[in-house]
C-alpha positions in Angstrom: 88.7 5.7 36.8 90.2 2.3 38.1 92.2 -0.3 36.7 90.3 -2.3 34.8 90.7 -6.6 33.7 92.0 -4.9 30.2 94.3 -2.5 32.0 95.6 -5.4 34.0 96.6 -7.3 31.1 98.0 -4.5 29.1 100.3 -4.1 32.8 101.2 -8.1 32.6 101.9 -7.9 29.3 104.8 -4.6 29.6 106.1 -5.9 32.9 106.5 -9.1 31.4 107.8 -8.5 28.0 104.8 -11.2 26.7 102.9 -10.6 23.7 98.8 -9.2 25.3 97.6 -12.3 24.0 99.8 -14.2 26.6 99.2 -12.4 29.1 95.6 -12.2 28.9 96.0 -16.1 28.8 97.9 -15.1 31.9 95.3 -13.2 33.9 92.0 -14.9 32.9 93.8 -18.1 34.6 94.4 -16.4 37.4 90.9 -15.1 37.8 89.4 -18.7 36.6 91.5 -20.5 39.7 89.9 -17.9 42.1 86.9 -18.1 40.9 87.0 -21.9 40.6 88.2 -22.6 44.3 85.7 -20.1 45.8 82.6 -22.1 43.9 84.4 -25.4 45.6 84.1 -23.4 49.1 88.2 -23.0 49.4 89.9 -20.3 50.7 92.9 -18.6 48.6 95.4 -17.1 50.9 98.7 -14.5 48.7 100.9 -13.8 51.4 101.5 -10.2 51.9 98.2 -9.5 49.3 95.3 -10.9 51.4 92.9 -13.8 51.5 89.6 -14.9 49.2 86.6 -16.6 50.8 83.2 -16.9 50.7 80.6 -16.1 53.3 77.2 -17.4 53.9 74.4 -15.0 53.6 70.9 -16.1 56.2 67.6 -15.9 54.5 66.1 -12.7 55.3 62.4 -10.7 54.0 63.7 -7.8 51.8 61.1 -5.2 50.2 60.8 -4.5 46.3 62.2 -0.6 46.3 59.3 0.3 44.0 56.6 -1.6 45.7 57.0 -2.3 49.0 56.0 -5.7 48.8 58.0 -8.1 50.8 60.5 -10.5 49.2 62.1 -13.6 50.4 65.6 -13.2 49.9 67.0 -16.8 49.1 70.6 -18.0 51.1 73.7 -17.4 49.5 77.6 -17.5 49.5 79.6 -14.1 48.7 82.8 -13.5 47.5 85.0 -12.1 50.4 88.3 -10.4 49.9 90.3 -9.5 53.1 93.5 -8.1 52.2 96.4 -8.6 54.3 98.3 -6.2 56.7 101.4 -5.7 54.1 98.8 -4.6 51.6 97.3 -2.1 53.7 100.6 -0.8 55.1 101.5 -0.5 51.2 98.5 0.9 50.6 99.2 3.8 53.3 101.9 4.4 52.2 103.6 1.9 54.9 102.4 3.8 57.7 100.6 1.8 60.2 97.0 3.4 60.9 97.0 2.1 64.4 93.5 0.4 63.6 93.0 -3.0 64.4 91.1 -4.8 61.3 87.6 -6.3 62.1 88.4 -9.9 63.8 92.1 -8.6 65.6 94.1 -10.6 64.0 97.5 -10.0 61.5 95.1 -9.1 58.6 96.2 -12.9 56.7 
């Protein structure tokens, strides 16, 4: 299984030395700011941990999976996370894959 938002905390809170509380305090702020400045349409860039932004979604005619019926699906904005080239060296175990990420750039 993954890390989950409790995990997280309980993480914050050891590396820290805070009390959970506090660092629950700690992380929900955190996630509230992101959350907050992606509903205002901003981008949040963490150098050498990667970028948050939405993207807009067109209209489009989906299909109810136990009907068939069509359905208009309605525009939206999603939640995009892009993370950056340090990440996914770290991820890799700082070995560079050779792949180039979707638009070319340095992965920021």
């Amino acid at each position: 299984m993954g890390m989950t938002k409790a995990d997280l905390i309980e993480e914050v809170s050891k590396v820290t030395e805070m009390t959970r509380k506090d660092s629950e305090v700690i992380v929900e702020a955190i996630f509230d700011s992101v959350v907050r400045s992606l509903r205002e349409g901003d981008k949040i860039e963490i150098r050498g941990f990667g970028s948050f932004r939405t993207r807009q979604r067109q209209p489009r005619v989906g299909r109810n999976p136990k009907t068939g019926t069509r359905v208009e699906v309605p525009a939206k904005r999603i939640p995009f996370f892009k993370p950056s080239k340090e990440l996914k060296d770290l991820v890799n175990g700082g070995v560079d894959t050779g792949v180039d990420d979707e638009d070319g750039d340095d992965g920021e």
